[in-house]
Residue frames as qw, qx, qy, qz and C-alpha x, y, z in Angstrom:
[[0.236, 0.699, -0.241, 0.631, 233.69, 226.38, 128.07],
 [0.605, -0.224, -0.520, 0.559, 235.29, 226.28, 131.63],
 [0.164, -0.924, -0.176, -0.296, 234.39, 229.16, 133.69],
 [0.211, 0.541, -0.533, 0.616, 237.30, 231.14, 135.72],
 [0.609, -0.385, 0.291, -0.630, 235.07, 231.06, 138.74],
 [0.809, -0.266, -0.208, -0.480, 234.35, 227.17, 138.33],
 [0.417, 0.124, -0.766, 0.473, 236.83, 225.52, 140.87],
 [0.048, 0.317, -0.336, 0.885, 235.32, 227.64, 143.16],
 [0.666, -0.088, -0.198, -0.714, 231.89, 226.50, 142.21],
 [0.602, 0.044, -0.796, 0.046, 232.75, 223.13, 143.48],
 [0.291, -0.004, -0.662, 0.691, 232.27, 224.17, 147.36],
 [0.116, -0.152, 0.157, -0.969, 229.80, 226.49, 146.89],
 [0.423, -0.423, -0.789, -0.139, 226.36, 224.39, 148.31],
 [0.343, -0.758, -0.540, 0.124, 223.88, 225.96, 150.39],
 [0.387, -0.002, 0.086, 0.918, 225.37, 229.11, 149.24],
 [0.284, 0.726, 0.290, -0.555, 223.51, 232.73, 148.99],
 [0.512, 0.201, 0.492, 0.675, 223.14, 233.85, 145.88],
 [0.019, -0.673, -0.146, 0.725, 223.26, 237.83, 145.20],
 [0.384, 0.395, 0.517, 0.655, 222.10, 239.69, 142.34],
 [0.012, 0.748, 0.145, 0.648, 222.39, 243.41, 141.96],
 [0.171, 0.391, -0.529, 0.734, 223.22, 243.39, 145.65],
 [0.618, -0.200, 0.170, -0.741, 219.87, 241.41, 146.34],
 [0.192, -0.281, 0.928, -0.150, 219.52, 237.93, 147.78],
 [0.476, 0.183, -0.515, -0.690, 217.89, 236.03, 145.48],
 [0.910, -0.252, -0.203, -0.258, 218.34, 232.58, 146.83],
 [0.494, -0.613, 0.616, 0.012, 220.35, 229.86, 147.98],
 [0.469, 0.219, -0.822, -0.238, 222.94, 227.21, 145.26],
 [0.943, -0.031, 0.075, -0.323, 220.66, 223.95, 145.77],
 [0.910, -0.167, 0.294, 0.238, 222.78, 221.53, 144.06],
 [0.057, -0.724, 0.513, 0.457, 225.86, 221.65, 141.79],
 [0.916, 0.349, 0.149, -0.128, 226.38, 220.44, 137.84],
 [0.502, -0.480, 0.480, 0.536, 229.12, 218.97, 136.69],
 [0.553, 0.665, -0.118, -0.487, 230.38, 219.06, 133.56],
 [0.727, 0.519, -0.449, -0.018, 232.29, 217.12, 130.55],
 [0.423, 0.531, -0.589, 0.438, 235.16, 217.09, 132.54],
 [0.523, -0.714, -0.399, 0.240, 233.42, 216.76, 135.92],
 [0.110, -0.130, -0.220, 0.961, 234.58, 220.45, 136.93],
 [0.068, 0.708, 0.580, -0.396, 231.36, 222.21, 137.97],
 [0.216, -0.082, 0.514, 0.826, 229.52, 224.11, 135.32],
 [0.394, -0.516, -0.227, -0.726, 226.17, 225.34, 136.62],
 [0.230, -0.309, -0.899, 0.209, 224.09, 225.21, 139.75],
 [0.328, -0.724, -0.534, -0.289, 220.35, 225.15, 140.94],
 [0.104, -0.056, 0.385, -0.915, 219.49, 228.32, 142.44],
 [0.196, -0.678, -0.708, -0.026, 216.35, 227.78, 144.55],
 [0.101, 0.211, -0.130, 0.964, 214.58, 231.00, 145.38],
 [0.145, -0.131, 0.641, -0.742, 212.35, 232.12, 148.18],
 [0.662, 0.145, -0.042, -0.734, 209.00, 231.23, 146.33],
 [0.845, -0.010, 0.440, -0.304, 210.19, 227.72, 145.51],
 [0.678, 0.721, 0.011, -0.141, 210.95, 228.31, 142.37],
 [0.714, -0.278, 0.424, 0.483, 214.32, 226.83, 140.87],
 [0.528, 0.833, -0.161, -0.035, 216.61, 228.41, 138.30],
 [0.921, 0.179, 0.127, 0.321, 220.08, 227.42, 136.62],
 [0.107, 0.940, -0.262, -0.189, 222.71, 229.53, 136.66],
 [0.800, 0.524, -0.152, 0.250, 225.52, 228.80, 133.88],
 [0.673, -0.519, 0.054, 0.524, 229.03, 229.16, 135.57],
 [0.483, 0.308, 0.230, 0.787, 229.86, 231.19, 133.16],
 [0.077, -0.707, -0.148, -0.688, 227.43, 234.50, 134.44],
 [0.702, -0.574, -0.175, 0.383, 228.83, 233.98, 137.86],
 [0.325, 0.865, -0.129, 0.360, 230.72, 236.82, 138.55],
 [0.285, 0.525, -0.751, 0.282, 232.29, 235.70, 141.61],
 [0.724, -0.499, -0.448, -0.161, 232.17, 233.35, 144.72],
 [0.022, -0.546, 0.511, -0.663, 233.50, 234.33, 148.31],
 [0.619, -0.123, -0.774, 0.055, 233.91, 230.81, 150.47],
 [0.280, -0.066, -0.666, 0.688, 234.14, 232.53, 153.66],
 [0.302, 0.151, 0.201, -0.920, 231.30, 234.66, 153.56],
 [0.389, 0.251, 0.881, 0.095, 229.46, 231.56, 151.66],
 [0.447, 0.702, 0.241, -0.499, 228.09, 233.94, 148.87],
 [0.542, -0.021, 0.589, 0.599, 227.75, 234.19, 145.39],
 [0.075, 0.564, -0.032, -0.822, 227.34, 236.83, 142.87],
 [0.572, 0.603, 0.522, 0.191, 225.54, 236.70, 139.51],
 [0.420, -0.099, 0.020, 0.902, 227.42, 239.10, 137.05],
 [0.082, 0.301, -0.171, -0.935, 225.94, 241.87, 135.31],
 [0.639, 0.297, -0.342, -0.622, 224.44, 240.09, 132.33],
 [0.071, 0.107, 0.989, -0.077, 224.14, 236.72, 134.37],
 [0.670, -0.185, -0.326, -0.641, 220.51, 235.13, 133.91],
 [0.449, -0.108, 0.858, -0.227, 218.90, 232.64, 136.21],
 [0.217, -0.001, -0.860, -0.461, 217.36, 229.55, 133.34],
 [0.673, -0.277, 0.365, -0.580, 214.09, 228.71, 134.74],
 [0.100, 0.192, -0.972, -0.097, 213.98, 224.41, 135.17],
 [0.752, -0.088, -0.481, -0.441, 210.79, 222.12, 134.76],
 [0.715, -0.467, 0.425, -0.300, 210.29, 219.83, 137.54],
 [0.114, -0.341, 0.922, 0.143, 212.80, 216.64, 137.37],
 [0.807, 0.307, -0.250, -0.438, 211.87, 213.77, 135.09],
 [0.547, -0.421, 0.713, -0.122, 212.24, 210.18, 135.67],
 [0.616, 0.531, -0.456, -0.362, 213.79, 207.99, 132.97],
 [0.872, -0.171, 0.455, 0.050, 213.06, 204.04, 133.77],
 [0.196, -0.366, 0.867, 0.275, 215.17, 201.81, 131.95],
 [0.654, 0.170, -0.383, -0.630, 213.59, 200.00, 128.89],
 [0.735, 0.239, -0.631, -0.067, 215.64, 196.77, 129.51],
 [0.702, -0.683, 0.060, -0.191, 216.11, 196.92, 133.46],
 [0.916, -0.069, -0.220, 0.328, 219.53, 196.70, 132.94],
 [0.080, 0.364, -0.177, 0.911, 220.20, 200.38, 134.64],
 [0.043, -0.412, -0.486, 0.770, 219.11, 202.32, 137.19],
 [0.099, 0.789, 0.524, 0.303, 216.42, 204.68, 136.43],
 [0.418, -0.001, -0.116, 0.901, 217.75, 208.02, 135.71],
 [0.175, -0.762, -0.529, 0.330, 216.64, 211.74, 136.81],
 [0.498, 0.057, 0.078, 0.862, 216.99, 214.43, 135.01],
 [0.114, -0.519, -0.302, 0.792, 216.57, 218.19, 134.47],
 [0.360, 0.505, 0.449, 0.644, 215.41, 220.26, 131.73],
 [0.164, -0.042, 0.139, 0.976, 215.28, 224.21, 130.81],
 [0.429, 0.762, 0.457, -0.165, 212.20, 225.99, 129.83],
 [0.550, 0.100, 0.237, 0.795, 214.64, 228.37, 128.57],
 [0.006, -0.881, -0.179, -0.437, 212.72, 231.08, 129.70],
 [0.442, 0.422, -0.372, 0.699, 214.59, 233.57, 132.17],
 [0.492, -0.608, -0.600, 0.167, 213.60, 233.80, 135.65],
 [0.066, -0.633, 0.191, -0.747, 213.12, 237.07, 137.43],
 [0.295, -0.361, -0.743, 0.480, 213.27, 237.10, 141.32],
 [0.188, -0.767, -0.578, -0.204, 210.19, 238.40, 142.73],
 [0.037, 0.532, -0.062, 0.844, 209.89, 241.77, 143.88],
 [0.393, -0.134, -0.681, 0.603, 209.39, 242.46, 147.59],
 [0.238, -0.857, -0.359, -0.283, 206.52, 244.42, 149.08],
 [0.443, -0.049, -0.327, 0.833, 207.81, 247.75, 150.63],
 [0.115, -0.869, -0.385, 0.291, 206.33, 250.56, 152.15],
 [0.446, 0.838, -0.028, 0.315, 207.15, 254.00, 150.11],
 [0.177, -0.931, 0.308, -0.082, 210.66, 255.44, 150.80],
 [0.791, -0.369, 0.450, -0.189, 211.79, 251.76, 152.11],
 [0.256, 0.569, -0.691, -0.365, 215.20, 250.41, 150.72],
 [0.847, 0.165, -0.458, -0.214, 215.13, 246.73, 149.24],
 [0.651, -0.540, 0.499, -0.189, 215.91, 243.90, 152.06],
 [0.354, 0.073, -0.861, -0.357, 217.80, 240.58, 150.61],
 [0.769, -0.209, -0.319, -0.513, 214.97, 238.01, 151.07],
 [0.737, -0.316, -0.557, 0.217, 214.59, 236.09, 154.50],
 [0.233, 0.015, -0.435, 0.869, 216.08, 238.87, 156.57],
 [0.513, -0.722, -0.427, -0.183, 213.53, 239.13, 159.39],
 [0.507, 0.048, -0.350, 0.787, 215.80, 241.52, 161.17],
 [0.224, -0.899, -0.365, -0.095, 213.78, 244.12, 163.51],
 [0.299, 0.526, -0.256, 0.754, 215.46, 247.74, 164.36],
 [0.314, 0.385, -0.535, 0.684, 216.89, 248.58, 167.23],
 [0.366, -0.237, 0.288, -0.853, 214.49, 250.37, 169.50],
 [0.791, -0.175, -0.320, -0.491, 211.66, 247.51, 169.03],
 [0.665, 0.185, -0.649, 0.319, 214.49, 244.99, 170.54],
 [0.080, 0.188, -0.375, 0.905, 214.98, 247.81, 173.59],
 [0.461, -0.139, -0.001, -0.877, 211.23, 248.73, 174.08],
 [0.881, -0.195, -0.336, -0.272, 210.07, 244.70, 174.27],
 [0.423, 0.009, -0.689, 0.588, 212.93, 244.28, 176.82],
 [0.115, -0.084, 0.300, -0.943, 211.55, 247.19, 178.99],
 [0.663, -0.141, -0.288, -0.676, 208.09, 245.89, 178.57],
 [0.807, -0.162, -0.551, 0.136, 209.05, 242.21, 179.77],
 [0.251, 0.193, -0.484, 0.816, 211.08, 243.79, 182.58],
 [0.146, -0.231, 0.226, -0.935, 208.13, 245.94, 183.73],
 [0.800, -0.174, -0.394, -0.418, 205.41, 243.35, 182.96],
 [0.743, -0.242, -0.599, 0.176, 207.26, 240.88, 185.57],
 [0.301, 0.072, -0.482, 0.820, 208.28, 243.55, 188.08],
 [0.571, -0.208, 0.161, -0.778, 204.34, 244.85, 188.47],
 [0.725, 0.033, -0.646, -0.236, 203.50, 241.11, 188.53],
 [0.480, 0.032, -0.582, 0.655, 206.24, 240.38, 191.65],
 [0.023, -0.328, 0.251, -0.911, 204.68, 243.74, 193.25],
 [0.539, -0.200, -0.215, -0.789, 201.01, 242.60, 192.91],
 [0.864, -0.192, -0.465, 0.006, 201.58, 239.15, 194.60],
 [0.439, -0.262, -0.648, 0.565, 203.16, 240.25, 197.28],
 [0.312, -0.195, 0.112, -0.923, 200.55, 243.27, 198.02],
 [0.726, -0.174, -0.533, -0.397, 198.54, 239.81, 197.63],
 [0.716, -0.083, -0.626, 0.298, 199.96, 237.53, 199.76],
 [0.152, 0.071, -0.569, 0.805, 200.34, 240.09, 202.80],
 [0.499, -0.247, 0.024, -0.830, 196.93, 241.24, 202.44],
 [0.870, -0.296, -0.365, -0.148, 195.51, 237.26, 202.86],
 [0.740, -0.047, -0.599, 0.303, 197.99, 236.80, 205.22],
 [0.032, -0.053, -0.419, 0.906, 197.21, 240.00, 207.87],
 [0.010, 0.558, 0.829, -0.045, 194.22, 240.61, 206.52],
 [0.246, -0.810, -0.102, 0.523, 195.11, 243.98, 206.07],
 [0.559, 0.759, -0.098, 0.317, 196.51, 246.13, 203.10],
 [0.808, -0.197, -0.174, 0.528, 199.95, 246.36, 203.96],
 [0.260, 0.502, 0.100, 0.819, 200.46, 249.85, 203.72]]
């Protein structure tokens, strides 16, 4: 089955990938299908872990903003680590493939302090004031610094406090 979404799905590498309005991961690679027209891809997520999502539980994709949504009643597949398949006769390459567990990956819950709304994963974004307050700190830290060398430097160089 062709997914509305899966032209779309053709571009969408090193994409976020949102579920419920939480950033799960980022599209690894892209699968084609029958037809070559893209028809899953590997969602890596923050632990390592790798899941499949079916173009079909894509709910949408949004090139400029490089994101993608999972719908409602999308699932991520969990995948098995890749599997190398020599050639009996050495007249092929040796292929790589994927497999399912067919179990359903959940993304991992986030430690929060009580009250404290859900972040997507990787945002290491610090509020306001801290930003402000470690300027003002550096600022002051090099302006008593400046002060103290030259209270130095006059004193060795009169012998005298300058004051």
């Amino acid at each position: 089955m062709v997914s509305r979404v899966a032209p779309e799905l053709a571009v969408c590498d090193g994409f976020r990938v949102f579920a419920e309005g939480v950033e799960v991961g980022r599209v690894e690679e892209i699968w084609l299908g029958e037809w070559a027209e893209p028809s899953a891809v590997v969602v890596r997520l923050a632990d390592g872990r790798r899941g499949l999502l079916l173009a079909s539980d894509v709910a949408g994709v949004w090139a400029t903003e490089r994101f993608v949504t999972v719908a409602d009643t999308g699932r991520l597949l969990q995948l098995e680590p890749p599997h190398l398949e020599p050639d009996a006769d050495g007249s092929r390459l040796p292929a790589a493939s994927w497999r399912t567990s067919g179990d359903v990956l959940a993304p991992l819950e986030q430690p929060r302090r009580a009250g404290e709304q859900p972040r997507p994963v990787g945002e290491t974004e610090r509020p306001l004031w801290r930003a402000v307050g470690g300027v003002y700190l550096t600022v002051a830290t090099i302006v008593t610094l400046l002060i103290g060398i030259d209270i130095l430097l006059s004193y060795l160089v009169t012998g005298s406090p300058p004051y």
